[in-house]
Chimera marker file (.cmm) of the C-alpha trace (Angstrom):
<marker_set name="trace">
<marker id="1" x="-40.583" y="7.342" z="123.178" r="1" g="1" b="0" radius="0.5"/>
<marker id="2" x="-41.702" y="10.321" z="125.494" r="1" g="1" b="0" radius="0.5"/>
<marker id="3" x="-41.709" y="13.081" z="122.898" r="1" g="1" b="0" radius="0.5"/>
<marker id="4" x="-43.048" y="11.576" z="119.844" r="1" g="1" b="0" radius="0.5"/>
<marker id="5" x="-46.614" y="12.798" z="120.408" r="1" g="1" b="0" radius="0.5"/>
<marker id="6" x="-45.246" y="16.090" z="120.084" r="1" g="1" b="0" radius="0.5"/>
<marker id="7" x="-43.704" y="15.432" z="117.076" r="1" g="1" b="0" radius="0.5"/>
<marker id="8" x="-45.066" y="15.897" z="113.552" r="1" g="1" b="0" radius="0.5"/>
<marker id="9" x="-46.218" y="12.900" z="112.049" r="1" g="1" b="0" radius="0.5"/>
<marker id="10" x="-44.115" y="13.363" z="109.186" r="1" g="1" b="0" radius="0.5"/>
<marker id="11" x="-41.071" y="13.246" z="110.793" r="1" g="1" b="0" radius="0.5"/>
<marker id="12" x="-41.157" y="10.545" z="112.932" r="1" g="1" b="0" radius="0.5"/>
<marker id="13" x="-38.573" y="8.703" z="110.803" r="1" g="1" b="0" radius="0.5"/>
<marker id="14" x="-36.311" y="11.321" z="111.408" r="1" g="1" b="0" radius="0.5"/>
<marker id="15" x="-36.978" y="11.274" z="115.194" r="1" g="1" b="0" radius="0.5"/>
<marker id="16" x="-36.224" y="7.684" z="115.488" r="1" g="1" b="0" radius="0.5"/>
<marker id="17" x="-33.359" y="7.600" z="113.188" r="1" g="1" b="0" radius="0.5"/>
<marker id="18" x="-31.757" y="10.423" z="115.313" r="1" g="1" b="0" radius="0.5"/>
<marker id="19" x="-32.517" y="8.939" z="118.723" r="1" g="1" b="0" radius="0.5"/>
<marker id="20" x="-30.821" y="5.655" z="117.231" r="1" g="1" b="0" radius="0.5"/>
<marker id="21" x="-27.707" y="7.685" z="116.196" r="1" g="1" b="0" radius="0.5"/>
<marker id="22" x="-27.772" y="9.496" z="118.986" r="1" g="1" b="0" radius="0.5"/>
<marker id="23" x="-27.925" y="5.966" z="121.192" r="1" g="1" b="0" radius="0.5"/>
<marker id="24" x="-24.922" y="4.603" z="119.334" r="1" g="1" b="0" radius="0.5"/>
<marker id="25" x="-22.776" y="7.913" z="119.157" r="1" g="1" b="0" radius="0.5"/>
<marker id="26" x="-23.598" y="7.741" z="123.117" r="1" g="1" b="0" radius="0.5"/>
<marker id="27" x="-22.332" y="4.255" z="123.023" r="1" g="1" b="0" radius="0.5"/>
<marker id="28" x="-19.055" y="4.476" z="120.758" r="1" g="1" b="0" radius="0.5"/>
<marker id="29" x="-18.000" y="7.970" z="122.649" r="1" g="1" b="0" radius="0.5"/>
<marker id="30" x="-17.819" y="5.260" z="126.320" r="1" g="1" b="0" radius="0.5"/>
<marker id="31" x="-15.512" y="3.048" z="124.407" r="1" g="1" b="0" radius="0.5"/>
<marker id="32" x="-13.625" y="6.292" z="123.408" r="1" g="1" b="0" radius="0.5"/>
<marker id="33" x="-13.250" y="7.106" z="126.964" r="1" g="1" b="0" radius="0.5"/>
<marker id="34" x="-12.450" y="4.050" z="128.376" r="1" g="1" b="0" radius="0.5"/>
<marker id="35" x="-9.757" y="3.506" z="125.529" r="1" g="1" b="0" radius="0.5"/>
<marker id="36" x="-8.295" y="6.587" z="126.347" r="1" g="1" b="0" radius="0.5"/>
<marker id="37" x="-8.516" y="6.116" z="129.933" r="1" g="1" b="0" radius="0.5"/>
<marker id="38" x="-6.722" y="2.848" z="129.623" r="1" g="1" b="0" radius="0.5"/>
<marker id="39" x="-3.695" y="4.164" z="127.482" r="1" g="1" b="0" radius="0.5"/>
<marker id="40" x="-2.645" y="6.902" z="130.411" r="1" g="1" b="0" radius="0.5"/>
<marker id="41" x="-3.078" y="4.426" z="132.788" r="1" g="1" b="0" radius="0.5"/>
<marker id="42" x="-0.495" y="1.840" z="131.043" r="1" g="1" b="0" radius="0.5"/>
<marker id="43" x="1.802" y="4.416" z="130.940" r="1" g="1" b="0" radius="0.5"/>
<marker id="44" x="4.462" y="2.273" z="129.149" r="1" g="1" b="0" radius="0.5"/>
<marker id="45" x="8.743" y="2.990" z="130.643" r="1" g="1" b="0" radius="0.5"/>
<marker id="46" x="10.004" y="2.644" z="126.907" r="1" g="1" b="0" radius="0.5"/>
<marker id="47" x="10.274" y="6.053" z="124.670" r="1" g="1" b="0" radius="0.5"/>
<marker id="48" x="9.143" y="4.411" z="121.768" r="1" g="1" b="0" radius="0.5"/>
<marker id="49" x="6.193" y="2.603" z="123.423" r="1" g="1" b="0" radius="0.5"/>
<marker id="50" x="5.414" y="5.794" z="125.267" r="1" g="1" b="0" radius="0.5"/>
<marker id="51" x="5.531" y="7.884" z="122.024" r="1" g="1" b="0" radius="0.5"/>
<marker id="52" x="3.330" y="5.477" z="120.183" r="1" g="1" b="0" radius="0.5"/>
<marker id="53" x="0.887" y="5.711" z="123.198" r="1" g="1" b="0" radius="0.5"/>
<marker id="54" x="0.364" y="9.114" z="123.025" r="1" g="1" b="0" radius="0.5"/>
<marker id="55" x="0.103" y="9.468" z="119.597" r="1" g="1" b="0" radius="0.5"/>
<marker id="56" x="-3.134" y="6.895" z="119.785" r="1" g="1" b="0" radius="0.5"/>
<marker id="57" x="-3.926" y="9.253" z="123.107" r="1" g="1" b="0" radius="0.5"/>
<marker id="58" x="-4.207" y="11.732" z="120.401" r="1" g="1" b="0" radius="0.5"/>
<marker id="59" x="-6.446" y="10.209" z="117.740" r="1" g="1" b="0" radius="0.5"/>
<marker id="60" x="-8.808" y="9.412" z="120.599" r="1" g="1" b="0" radius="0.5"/>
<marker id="61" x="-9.210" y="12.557" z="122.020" r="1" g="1" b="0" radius="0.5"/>
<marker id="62" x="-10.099" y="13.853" z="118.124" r="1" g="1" b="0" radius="0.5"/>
<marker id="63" x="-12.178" y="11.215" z="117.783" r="1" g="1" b="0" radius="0.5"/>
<marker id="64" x="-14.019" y="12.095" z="121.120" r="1" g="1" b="0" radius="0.5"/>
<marker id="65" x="-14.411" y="16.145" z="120.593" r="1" g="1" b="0" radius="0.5"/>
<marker id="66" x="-15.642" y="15.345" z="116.617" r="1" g="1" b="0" radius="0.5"/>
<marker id="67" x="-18.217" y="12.658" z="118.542" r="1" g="1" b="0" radius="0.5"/>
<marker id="68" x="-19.282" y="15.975" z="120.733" r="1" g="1" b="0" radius="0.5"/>
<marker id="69" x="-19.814" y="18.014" z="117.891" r="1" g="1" b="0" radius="0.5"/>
<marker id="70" x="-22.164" y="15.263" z="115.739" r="1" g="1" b="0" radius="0.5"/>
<marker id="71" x="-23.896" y="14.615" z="119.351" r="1" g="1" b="0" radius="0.5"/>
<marker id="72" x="-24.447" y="18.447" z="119.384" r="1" g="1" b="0" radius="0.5"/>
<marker id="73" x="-25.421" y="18.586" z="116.004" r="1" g="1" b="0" radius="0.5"/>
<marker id="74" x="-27.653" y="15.218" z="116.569" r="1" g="1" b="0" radius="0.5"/>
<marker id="75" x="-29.105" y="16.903" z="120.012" r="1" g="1" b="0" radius="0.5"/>
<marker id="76" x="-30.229" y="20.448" z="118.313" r="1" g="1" b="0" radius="0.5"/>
<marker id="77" x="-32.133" y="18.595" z="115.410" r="1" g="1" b="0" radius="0.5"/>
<marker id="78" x="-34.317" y="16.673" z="118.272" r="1" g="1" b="0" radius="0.5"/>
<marker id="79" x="-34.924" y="20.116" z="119.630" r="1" g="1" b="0" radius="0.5"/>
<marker id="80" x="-36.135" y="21.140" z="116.537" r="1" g="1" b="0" radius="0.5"/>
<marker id="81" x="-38.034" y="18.558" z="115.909" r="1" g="1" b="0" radius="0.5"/>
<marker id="82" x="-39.752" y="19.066" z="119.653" r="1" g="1" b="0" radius="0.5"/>
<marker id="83" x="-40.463" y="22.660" z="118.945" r="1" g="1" b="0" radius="0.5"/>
<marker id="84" x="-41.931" y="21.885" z="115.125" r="1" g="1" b="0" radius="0.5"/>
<marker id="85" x="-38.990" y="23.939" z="113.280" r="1" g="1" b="0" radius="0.5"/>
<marker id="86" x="-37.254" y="21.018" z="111.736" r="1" g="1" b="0" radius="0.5"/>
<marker id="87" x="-36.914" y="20.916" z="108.351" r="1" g="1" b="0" radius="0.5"/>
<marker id="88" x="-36.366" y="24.965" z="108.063" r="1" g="1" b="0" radius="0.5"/>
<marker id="89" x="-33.210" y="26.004" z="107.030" r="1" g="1" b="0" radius="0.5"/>
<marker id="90" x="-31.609" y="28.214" z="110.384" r="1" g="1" b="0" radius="0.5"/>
<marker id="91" x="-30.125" y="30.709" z="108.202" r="1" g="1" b="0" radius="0.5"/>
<marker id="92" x="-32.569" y="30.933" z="104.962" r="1" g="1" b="0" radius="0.5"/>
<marker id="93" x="-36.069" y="30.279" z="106.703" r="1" g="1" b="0" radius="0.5"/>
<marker id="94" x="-36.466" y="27.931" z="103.518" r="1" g="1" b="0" radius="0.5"/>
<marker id="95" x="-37.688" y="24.202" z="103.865" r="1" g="1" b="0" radius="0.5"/>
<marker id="96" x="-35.029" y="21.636" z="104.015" r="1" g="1" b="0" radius="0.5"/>
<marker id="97" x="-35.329" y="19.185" z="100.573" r="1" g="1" b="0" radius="0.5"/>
<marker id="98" x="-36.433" y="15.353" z="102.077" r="1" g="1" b="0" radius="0.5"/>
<marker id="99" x="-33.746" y="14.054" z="100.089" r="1" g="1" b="0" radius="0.5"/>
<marker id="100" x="-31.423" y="16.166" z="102.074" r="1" g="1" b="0" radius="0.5"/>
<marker id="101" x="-32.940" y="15.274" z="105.464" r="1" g="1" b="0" radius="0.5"/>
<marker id="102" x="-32.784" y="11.736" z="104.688" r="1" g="1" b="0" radius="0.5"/>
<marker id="103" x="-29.053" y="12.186" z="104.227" r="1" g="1" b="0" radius="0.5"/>
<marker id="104" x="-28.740" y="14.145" z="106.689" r="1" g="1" b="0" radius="0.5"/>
<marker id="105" x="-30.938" y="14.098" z="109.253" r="1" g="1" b="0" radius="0.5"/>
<marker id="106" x="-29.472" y="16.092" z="111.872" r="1" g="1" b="0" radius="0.5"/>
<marker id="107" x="-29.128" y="19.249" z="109.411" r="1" g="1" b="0" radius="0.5"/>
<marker id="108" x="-30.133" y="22.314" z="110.447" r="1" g="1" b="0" radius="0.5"/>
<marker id="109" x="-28.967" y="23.942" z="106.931" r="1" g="1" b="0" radius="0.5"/>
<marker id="110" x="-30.473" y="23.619" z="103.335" r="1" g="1" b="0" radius="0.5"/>
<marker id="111" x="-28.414" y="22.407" z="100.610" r="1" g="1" b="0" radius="0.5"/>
<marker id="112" x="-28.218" y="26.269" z="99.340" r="1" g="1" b="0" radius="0.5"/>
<marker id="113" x="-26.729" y="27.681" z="102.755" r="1" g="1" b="0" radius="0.5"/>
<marker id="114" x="-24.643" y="24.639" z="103.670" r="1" g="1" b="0" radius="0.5"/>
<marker id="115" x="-23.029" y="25.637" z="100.266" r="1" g="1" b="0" radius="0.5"/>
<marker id="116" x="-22.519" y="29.206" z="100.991" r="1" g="1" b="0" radius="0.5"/>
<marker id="117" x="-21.036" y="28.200" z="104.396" r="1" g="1" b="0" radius="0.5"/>
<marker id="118" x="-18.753" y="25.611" z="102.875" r="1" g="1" b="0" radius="0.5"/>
<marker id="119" x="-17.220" y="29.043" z="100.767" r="1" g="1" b="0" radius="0.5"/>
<marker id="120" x="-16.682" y="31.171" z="104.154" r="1" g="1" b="0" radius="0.5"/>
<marker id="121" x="-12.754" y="30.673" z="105.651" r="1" g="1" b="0" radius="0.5"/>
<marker id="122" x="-13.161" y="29.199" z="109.099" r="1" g="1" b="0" radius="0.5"/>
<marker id="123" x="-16.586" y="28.643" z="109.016" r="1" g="1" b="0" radius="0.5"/>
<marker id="124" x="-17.769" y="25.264" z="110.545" r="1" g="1" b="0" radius="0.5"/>
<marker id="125" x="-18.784" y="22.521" z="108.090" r="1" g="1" b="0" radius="0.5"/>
<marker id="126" x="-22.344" y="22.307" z="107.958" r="1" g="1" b="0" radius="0.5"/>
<link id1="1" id2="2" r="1" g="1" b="0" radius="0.2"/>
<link id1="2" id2="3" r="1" g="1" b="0" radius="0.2"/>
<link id1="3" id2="4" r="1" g="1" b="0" radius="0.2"/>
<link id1="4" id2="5" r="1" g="1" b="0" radius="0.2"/>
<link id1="5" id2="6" r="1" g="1" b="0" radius="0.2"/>
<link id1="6" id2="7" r="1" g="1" b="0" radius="0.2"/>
<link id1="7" id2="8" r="1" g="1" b="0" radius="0.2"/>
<link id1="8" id2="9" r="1" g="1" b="0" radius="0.2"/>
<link id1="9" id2="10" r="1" g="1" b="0" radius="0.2"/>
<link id1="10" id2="11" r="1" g="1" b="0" radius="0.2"/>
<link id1="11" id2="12" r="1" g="1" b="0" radius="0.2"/>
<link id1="12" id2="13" r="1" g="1" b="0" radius="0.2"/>
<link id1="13" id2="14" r="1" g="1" b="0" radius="0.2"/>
<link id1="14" id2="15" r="1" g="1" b="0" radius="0.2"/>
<link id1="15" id2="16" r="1" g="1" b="0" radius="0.2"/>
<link id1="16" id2="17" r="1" g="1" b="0" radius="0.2"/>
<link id1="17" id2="18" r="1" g="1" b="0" radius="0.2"/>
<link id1="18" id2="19" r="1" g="1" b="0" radius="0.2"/>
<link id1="19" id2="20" r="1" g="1" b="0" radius="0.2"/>
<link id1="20" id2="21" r="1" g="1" b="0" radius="0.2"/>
<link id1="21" id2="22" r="1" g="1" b="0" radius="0.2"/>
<link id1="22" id2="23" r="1" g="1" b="0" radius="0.2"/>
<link id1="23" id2="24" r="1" g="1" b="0" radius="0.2"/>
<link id1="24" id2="25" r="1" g="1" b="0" radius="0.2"/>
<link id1="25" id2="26" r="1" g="1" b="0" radius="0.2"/>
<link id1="26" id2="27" r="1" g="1" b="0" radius="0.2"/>
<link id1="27" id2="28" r="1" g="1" b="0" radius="0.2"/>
<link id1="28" id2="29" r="1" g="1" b="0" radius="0.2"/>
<link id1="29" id2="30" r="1" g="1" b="0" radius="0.2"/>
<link id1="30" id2="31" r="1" g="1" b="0" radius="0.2"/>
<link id1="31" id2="32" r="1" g="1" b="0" radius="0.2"/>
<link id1="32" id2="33" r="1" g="1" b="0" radius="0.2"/>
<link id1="33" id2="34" r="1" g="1" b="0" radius="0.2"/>
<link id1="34" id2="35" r="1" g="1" b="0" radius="0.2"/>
<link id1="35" id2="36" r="1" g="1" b="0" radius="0.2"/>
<link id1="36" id2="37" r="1" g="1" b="0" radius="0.2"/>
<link id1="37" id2="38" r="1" g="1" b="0" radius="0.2"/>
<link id1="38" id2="39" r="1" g="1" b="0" radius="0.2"/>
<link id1="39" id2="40" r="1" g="1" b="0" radius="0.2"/>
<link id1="40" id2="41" r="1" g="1" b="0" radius="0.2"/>
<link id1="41" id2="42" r="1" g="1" b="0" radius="0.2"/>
<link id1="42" id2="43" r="1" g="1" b="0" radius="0.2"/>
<link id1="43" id2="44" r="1" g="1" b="0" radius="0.2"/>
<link id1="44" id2="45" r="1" g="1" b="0" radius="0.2"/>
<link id1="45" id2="46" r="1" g="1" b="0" radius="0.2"/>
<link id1="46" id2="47" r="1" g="1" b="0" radius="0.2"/>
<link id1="47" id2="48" r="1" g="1" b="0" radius="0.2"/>
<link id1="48" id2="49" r="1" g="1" b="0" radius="0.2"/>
<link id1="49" id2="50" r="1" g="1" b="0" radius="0.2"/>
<link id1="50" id2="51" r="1" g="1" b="0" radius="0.2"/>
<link id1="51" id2="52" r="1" g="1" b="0" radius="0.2"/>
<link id1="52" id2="53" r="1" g="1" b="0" radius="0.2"/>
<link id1="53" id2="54" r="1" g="1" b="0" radius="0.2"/>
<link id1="54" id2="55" r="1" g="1" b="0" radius="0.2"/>
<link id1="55" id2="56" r="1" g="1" b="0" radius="0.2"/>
<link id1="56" id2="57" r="1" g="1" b="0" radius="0.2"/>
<link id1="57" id2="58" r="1" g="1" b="0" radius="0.2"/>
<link id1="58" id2="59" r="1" g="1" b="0" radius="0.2"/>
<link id1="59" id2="60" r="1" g="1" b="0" radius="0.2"/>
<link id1="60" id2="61" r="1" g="1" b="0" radius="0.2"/>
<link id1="61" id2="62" r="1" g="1" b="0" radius="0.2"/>
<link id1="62" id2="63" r="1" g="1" b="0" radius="0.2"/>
<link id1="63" id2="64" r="1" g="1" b="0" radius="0.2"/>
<link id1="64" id2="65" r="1" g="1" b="0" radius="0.2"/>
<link id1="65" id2="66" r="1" g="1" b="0" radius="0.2"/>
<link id1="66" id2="67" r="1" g="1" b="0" radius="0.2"/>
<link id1="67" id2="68" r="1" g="1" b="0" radius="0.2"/>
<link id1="68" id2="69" r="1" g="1" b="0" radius="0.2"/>
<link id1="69" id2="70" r="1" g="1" b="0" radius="0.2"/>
<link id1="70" id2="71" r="1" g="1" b="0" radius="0.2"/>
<link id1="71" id2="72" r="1" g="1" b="0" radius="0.2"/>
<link id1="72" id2="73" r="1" g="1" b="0" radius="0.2"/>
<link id1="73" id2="74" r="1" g="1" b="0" radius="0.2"/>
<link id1="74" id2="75" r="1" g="1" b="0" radius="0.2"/>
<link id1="75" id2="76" r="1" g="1" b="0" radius="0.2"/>
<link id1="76" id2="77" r="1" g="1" b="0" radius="0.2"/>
<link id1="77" id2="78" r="1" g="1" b="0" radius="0.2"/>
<link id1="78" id2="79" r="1" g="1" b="0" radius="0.2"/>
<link id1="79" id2="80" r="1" g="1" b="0" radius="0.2"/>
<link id1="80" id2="81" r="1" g="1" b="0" radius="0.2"/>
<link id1="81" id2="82" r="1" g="1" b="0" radius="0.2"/>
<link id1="82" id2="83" r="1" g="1" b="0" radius="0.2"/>
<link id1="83" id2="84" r="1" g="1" b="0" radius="0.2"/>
<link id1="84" id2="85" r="1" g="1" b="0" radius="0.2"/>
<link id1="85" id2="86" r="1" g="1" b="0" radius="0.2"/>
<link id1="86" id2="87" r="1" g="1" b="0" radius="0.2"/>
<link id1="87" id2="88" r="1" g="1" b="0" radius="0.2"/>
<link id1="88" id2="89" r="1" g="1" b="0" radius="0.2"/>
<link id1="89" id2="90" r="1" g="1" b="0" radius="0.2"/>
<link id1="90" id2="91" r="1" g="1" b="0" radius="0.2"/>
<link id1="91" id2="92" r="1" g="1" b="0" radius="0.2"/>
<link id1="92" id2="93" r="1" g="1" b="0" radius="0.2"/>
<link id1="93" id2="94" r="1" g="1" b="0" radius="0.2"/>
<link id1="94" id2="95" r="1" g="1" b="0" radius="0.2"/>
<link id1="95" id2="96" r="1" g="1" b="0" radius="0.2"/>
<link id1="96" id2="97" r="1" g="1" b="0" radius="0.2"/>
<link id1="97" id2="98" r="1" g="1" b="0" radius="0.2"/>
<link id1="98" id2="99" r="1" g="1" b="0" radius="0.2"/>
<link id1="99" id2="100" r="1" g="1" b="0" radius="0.2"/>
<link id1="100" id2="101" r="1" g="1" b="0" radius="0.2"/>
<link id1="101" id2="102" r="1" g="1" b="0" radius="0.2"/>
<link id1="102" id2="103" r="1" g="1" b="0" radius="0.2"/>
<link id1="103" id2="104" r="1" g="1" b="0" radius="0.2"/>
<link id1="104" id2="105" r="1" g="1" b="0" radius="0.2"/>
<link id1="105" id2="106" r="1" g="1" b="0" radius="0.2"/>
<link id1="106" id2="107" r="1" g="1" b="0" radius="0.2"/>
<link id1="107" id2="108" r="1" g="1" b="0" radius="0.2"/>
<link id1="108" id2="109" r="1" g="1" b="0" radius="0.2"/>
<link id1="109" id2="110" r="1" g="1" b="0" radius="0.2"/>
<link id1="110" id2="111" r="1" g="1" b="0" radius="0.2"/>
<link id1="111" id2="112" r="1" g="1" b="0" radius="0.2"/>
<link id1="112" id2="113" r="1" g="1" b="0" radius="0.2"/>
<link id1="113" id2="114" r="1" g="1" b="0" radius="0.2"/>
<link id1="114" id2="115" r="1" g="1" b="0" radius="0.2"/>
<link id1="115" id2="116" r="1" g="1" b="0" radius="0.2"/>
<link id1="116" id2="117" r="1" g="1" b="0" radius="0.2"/>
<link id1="117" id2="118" r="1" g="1" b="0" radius="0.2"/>
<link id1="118" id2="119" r="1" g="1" b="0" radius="0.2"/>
<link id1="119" id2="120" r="1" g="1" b="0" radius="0.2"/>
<link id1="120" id2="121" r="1" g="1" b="0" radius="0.2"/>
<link id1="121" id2="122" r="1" g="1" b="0" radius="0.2"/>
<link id1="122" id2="123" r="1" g="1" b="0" radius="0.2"/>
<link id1="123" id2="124" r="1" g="1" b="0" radius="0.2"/>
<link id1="124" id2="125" r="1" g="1" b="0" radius="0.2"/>
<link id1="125" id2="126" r="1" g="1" b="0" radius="0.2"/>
</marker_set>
């Protein structure tokens, strides 16, 4: 692992338990592809078998842009981690409980601001 010396000691849990998310998010988003690949490419001549086609066609393609967003998510934590800001809340400045960044490794909130953003219309779940 290239960038764990730069990493504080402290997290290196973290750091490996994102890179190993972030290896099998890689991983399940390729069978997502190729799944969706494969279903235009049968292209089935009956309505029903059609309809039922796209509709999977559909649940893939959520599947794949929610699998962007946790990569994202999974990508900016490493960041912080590499410039020594993980564990800070992004909006408070506050430290991030453990018990929080054990559940959630990859979040950039504390529980205290992912609470007030949960209570804003249309803003995106922390």
């Amino acid at each position: 692992m290239k960038h764990l010396d730069k990493i504080d000691p402290r997290w290196t849990w973290h750091y490996e338990t994102l890179l190993a998310l972030r290896e099998q998010l890689i991983q399940v988003r390729e069978e997502h592809r190729s799944d969706a690949t494969a279903s235009v490419e049968s292209g089935g001549t009956d309505v029903a078998d059609h309809a039922t086609e796209q509709t999977e066609r559909e649940v893939i393609m959520a599947e794949l842009s929610a699998e962007e967003d946790e990569l994202a998510a999974i990508d900016a934590a490493l960041q912080r981690l590499r410039d020594g800001t993980y564990g800070i809340c992004v909006q408070t400045g506050k430290s991030i409980s453990s018990d929080r960044l054990q559940a959630v490794p990859w979040t950039p909130y504390s529980r205290e601001a992912a609470s007030r953003l949960e209570q804003v219309p249309g803003a995106k779940s922390p």
